[in-house]
Structures are given as structure tokens and as C-alpha cells.
N, C-alpha and C positions, 0 to 999 in steps of 0.2 A: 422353125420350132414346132407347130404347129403339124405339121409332116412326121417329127418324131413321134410326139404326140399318141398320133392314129397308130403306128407302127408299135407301138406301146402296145395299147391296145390287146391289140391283135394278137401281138406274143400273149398276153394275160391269158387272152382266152383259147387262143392254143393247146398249154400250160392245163388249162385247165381240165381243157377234152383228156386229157391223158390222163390226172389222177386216178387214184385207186382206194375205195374207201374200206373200211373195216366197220362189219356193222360188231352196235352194241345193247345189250337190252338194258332195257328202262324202265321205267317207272311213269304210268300215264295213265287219264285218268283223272275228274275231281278230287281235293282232297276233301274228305271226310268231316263232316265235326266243325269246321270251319264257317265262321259269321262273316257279313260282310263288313269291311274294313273300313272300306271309302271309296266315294264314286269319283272324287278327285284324279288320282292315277300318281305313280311315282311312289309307294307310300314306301320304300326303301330309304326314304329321306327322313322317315320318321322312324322308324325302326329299324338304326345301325346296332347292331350287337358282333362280334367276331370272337373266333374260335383258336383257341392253341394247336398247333399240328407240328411235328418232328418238321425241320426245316433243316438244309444248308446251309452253314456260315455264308454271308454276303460274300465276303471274299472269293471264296473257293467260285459261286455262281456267277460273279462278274467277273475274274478271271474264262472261265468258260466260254461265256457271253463272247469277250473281245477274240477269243482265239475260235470264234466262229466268224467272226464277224470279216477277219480275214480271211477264213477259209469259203464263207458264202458270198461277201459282198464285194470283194476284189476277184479277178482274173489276169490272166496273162496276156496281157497285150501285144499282139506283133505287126509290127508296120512295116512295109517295104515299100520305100519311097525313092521315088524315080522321077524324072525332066524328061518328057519322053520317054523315049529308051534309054536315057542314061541313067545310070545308078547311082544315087549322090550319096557315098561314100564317107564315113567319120567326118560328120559332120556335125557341130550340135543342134538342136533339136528342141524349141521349146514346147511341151503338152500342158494345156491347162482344164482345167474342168469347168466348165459352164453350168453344167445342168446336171442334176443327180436323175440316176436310173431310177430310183426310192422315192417312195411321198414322201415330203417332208409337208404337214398338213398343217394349218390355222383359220376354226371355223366363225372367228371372228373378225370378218377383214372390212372396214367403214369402206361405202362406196363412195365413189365420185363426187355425187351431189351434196353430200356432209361436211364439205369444205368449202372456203369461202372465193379460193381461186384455183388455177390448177398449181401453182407455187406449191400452197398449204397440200395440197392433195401428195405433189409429186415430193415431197418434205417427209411425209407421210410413209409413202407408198417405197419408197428406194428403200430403206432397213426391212422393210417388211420381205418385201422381195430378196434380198440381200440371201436372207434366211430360209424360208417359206416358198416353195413351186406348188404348191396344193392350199385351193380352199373350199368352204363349203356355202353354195346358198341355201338358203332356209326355204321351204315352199309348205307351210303348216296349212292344211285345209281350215283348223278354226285351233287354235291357241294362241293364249291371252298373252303371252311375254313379245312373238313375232306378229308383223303384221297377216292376220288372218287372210287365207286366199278366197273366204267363200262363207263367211261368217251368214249373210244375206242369202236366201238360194238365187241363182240367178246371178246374181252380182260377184261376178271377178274381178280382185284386185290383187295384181301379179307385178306392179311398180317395182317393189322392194327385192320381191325376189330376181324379177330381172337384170334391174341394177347391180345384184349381188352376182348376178352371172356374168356381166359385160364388164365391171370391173375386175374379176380375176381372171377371165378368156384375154381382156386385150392387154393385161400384164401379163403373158403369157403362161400364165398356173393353169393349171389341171383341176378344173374344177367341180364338184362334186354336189350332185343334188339330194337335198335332206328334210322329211323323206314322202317318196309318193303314198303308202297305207300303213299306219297305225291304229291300230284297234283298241286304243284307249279313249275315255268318255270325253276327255278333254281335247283331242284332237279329230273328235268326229260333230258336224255342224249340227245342231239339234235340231234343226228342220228335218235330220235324217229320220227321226221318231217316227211320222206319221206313215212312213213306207215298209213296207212288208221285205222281205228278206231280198226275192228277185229284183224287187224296183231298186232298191239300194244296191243290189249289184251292180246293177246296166249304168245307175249314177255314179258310180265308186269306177265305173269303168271308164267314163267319159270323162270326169275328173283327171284321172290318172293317165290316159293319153294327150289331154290337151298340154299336161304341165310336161310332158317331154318330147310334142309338136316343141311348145313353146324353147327349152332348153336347148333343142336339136343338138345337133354336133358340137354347142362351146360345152356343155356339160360330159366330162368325160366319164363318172362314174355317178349312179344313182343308188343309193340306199332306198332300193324297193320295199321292204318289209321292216318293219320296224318294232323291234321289242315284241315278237310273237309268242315265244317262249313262256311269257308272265303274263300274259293278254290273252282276252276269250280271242278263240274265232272267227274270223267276220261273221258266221250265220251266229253266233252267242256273242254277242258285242252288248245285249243291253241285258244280259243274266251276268254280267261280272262280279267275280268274287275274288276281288284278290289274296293273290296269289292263285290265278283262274290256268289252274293247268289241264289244259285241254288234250285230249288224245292226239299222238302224232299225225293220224293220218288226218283227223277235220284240220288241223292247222297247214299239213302240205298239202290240201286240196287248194285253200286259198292263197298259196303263199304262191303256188305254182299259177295259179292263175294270174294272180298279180304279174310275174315275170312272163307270163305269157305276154301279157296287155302293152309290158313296159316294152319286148323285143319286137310284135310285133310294129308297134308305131316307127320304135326306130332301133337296129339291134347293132349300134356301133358300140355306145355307152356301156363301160363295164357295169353290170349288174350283179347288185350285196343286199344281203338280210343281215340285218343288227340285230345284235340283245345286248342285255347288261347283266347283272348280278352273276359271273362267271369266276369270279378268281376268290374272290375271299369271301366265308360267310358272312352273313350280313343278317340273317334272322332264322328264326327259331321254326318256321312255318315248312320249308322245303329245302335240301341240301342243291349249292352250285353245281355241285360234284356229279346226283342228278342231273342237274340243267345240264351240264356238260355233254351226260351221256346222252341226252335228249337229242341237244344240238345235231351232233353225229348222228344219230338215227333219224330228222327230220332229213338231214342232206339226203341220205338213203332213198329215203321215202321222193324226193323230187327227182333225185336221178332214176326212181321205177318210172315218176310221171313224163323223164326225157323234158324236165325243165330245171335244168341244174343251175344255181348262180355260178357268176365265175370265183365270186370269194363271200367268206363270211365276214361278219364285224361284230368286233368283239369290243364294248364298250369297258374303259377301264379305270372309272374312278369314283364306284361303289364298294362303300365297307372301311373305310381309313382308310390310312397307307397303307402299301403292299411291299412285304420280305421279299427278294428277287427270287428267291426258289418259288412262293406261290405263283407269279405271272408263269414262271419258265413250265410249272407240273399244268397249269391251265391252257398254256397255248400248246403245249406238249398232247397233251389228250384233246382237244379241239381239233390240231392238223388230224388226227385219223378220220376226219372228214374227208380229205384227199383233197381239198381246198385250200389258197391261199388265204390266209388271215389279215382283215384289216381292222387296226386297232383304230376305233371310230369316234371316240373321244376320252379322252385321256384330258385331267386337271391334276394338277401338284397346289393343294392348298393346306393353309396352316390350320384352318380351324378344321381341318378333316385330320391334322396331327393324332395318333396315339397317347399323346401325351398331354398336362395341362403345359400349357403355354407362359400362362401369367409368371410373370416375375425373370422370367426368361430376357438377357437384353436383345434388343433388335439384329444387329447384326450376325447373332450368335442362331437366331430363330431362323433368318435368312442363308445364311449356311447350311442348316438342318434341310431346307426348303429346296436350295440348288442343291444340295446331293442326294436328295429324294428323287428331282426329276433326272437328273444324271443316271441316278442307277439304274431308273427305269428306262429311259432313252438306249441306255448301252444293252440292258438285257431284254426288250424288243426288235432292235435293230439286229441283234445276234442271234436269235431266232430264225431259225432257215423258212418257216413257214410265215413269215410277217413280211406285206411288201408296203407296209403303207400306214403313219399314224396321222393322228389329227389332235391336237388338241383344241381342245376342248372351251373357247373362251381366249381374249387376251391382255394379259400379264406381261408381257412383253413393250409395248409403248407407251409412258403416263400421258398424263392431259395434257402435261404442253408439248407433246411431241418427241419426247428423249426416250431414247432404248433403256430398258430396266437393268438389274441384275439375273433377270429369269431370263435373258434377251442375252445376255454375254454368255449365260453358263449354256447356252444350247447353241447358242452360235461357235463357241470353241470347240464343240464335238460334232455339230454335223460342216461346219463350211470351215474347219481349219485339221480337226481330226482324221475326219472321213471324208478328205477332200486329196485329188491326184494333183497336184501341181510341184513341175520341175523341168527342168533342162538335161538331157542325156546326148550322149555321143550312137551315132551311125555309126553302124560296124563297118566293116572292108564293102560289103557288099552290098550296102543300105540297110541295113534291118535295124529295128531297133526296136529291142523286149524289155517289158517290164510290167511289176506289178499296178495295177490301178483299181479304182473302184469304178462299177458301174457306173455311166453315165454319158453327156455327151461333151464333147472336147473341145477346142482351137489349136492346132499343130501352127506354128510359127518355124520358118525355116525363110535362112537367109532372105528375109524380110516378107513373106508372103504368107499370107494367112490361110489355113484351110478347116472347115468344120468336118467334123463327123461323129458318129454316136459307136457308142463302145458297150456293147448289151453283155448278157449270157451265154447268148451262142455264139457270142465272137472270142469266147475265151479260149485260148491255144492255137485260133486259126489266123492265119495270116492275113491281113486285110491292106489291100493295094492303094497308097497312097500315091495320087497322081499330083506334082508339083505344076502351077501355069507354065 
């Protein structure tokens, strides 16, 4: 597993050498006229407001959605299976799917030690897995909800996060570090105060390569930059004004630095810059629509520096809920970045509803709730430019252990919808075509088991199934 894993990888960044971007001009630059907010950070949390915009019936955009979804996330399979040199002919053939090509991502997974035996753990951990091959550990230089890495100067404490890394490497998930540099007040230690711009560089540097020494290889993807977009600069980290929109190029000086710091210590790890406030308005101070075009013109600006991420992340659950046309026109103008998109946290919650709620009965509220996250599962996943979601938190296991109703309605579309499992016949000659999704497989033939992985570039090509 672990082998496919790297070879993942690899292809991402591949993939990635080749896009093509389309520059856009924007808007950069403080804005004007504007007091400061809050030294807090987040203040999107306090001032949700959203905008009417001409939209797609749901219908017509989830239809769309799923007739992508087969046309990008399946291929053609061809096996030509043989015993030796012999050809084993109309035979049947069972293929199963193991492992999805796709993040299936949850950044809330309790470690090991949170449980009272490995029973309770492994009780735990089978649904979760079931579902989920991607999770995220938390590695916050100083914020108050995770354990802080550095709250004290001097003093690291990296327990939590490594826990959080050894339990989803040795369950075999793809696990995702969150994140090495944010430029908000609450996740930068306040000892940083007393240092001048360089000293806090060369610190923010040494920081930043110990936590991906420490990650090395189980961490498969880092969210290097985090929330730049809405965030001073690093050299403007304590002139904050939010909504501190800083000119393109100061923000891809530092951004690029960053991913310099993170590729040179170790450059397996696929490497992402995150934002949020991207899809639906959300206040009255600066338009998404901007940020959008910003986004795109920051990638610009790192591929002149020849420090390009391999994908972006697009966080996805500021503003209410989201009409499936606004993700679909959001991630739509984001891919002109020539970058894969990773949707970095995603939540489906009720009190983020459009609507009042009260008086609503439960079950009827809960329905509302699974076909929120449905909709948006099915019109992320069918997006040619998305290889990867996370949500955001979990809703999926209660406290004593039982899989939810948020836990059925996503488990029926990624591991019974979007999953290849069946039995076909061997033609005269051995071969045996069909459609599948990306992923990796178990061939079962006349009692013997074989594994292999079934990517993008092996669509239409034949691939040599040797039987023992």
C-alpha cells in the first residue's frame, strides 16, 4: 500500500509540471477607509452575509456533475491474463476495489492513545477506515483549540501531532499535515513580538523544516500556506487589518519561500496553499470573485519564482450553504490556475442552514442535512479539477461508537456508488475490458489472489496480468 502511495505522488506532481495557467488581473493592494476589525483572526465567523446571483437549477448541475464523474473518474480497463504463456480464456474473473485513486479525506480521526484498549480503538477505527483513506494531523504553532507546538519559545510539543500522524500512516490513509505557516495573530507564538522581520524569518524557518524532518514520508501532503489570501504577509503579520489584502507579489514572495523551506527538507510530500472565503459571498468588505481572481494570479506569480505548489486548497464551508452551480462557477475559475484543486475542509452543518430551523422535525432537518452533503460530494467529485476532499470535523461516529446518519449518506456514494466491484467473463483470448473507477484492485481468478492499481494512465492500455 504504502508503494502505491509514493507512486500517487509522483503522478500529482507530474500532472502538475505540465499545467497551463491563464493569467488574470485583479485587484491588490490595501483596502481603503477600513478600521481594524479584530486581532482575533477568522472574523468571517462573525460576519456571514450572502448574495442572490442567477444560478442553475440543482438538477440540471447534479446531473452534469454525475455525467462527469463517469467521464473523469472511470477509465477503461484492460487485463490480459495468462499462467505463463497460457492464456486463460472465458473465464470468470472476480475485480474488487480496495482503495480509491481519490482522497476521501476526515480531519478528525482520535488517535490511539484516546482509547482504553486496542479492542475500543480497533471498534473505532474499522468504520472509519471503511470510508475514509485520507486524514489530517494538526501541527498549530500556537492555537488555543489544538495542542500548541511552541506556545513556550524553546519548548516543543509535537505528542499530539505525531500521534495524529502514526495513527493514520499505520492505518494505511494518506495523511495530510495542517498547516506549516499562517499569518494570523492567533497562530503565530507571541514571543514572535520581540524579533525584527529577519530574526522571525530564520525562526519561521527552522520551525517549518523540523515539523516535516519530523512528518518525513508518513505525511503524504502538507498544507504549506495557509489562508494567505485574507492574511497580511509574513514581513506585515502585526499591521493586520482584516480583511488585509496584501499585493500579489509581497504574498508570493513569502509563500514561495515557504515551499522552498518545505521541498527542500523533504520534496516527496505533495505540497498546497489553502484559503477560504471562495465560493459564496460572505461580507460586504471585498468580493470571492476577486479572491478568486487573486488566487490565479498568486499561482502566476510562484510559477515566475519556479516554486509552483502541486495543488491549491480551497476551503469549503464559509457563507451557509452552497447552490451546486456556485461550487461548480468557483472551482470552474480557480482550475485556470492549471492546478489540481484540493477541497481542504468542507462541513455540512444545520445551524449554517439558510433557513430558521426551529419548528422543523428532526428527521425532516436530517434529510435536509444528507442531501446537502450529497449534493456537494456528487458536484466536487465531478469536477475534473478536484482530486481530493476533507471534511472538515466528525459527524460521522457518536460517542458510543455507532456510525451516524452522515456516515450512511456518504458511505452509499463513495464505497457503494463510486466503487468497481464484480465478476466478468474472459474472452476467447484472455482479456477482459471494463469500465472502473480509479483505484487499486484484488483480481481473484480460480482461487488466486492478485493486487494491482488501476490509475489514469492506465486507461485504454492494456496491462499484463501475470496469474502464479
Amino acid at each position: 500500500m504504502k508503494h502505491n502511495l509514493l507512486n500517487r505522488r509522483q503522478f500529482i506532481r507530474d500532472a502538475s509540471l505540465y499545467a497551463t495557467s491563464i493569467g488574470c488581473g485583479v485587484m491588490a493592494g490595501p483596502l481603503s477607509g477600513q478600521g481594524p476589525v479584530s486581532h482575533e483572526g477568522e472574523e468571517w465567523r462573525r460576519s456571514i452575509q450572502h448574495k442572490k446571483e442567477d444560478l442553475r437549477p440543482r438538477e440540471v448541475v447534479l446531473q452534469e456533475a454525475r455525467s462527469n464523474i463517469e467521464q473523469h473518474r472511470k477509465g477503461k480497463m484492460l487485463l490480459s491474463i495468462r499462467h505463463g504463456s497460457d492464456v486463460l480464456a472465458s473465464q470468470p474473473v472476480s475485480i474488487n476495489m480496495q482503495e480509491h485513486y481519490f482522497d476521501w479525506g476526515c480531519s478528525s480521526l482520535r488517535t490511539h492513545d484516546s482509547f482504553p484498549d486496542e479492542d475500543a480503538f480497533r471498534q473505532y477505527m474499522q468504520p472509519m477506515r471503511a470510508l475514509f483513506n485520507a486524514t489530517t494531523a494538526k501541527c498549530y504553532w500556537d492555537e488555543g483549540w489544538h495542542q500548541p507546538i511552541e506556545k513556550e519559545k524553546g519548548v516543543r510539543i509535537l505528542d499530539r501531532f505525531l500521534a495524529e500522524v502514526e495513527t493514520g500512516y499505520e492505518s494505511g490513509m494518506r495523511v495530510k499535515g495542517h498547516p506549516l505557516v499562517w499569518t494570523i495573530p492567533k497562530g503565530i507564538p507571541q514571543w514572535m513580538r520581540k524579533y525584527d522581520h529577519e530574526k522571525r524569518v530564520m525562526i519561521w524557518e527552522r520551525h517549518v523544516k523540523d515539523l516535516v524532518r519530523q512528518g518525513g514520508n508518513r505525511i503524504h501532503n502538507w498544507d504549506v500556506v495557509n489562508e494567505m489570501l485574507w492574511e497580511p504577509a509574513m514581513k506585515n503579520i502585526y499591521e493586520r487589518d482584516w480583511p488585509h489584502i496584501d499585493p500579489i507579489d509581497d504574498i508570493a514572495d513569502y509563500v514561495a519561500m515557504a515551499l522552498r523551506w518545505t521541498r527542500e527538507e523533504n520534496p516527496n510530500p505533495i505540497r498546497i496553499i489553502n484559503d477560504y472565503g471562495l465560493i459564496k459571498e460572505f461580507n460586504d468588505l471585498f468580493s470571492v470573485k476577486d479572491q478568486r481572481k487573486r488566487y490565479v494570479k498568486l499561482v502566476e506569480a510562484l510559477r515566475q519564482r519556479d516554486e509552483l505548489p502541486h495543488a491549491i486548497g480551497v476551503q469549503s464551508h464559509v457563507g451557509r450553504w452552497y447552490e451546486p452551480d456556485e461550487v461548480v462557477q468557483a472551482y470552474d475559475e480557480l482550475a485556470l490556475a492549471g492546478l489540481p484543486i484540493h477541497v481542504t475542509e468542507y462541513w455540512a452543518r444545520l445551524q449554517d442552514a439558510p433557513f430558521e430551523t426551529e419548528g422543523i422535525p428532526e428527521d425532516e432537518l436530517n434529510e435536509m442535512l444528507r442531501n446537502y452533503l450529497r449534493d456537494f460530494y456528487i458536484v466536487a467529485f465531478g469536477h475534473p479539477a478536484v482530486e481530493h476532499i476533507t471534511y472538515w470535523g466528525n459527524p460521522f461516529i457518536d460517542r458510543e461508537g455507532n456510525t451516524t446518519h452522515m456516515y450512511d449518506a456518504l458511505y452509499d456514494l463513495i464505497q457503494r456508488e463510486w466503487t468497481t466491484n464484480l465478476t466478468v467473463q474472459s474472452n476467447p483470448d484472455g482479456l477482459v475490458s471494463l469500465d472502473a473507477f480509479y483505484g487499486d484492485y484484488l483480481l481473484e481468478m480460480n482461487g488466486q489472489p492478485l493486487r494491482f492499481s488501476f490509475t489514469p494512465r492506465d486507461n485504454g492500455l492494456v496491462k499484463e496480468i501475470i496469474m502464479g
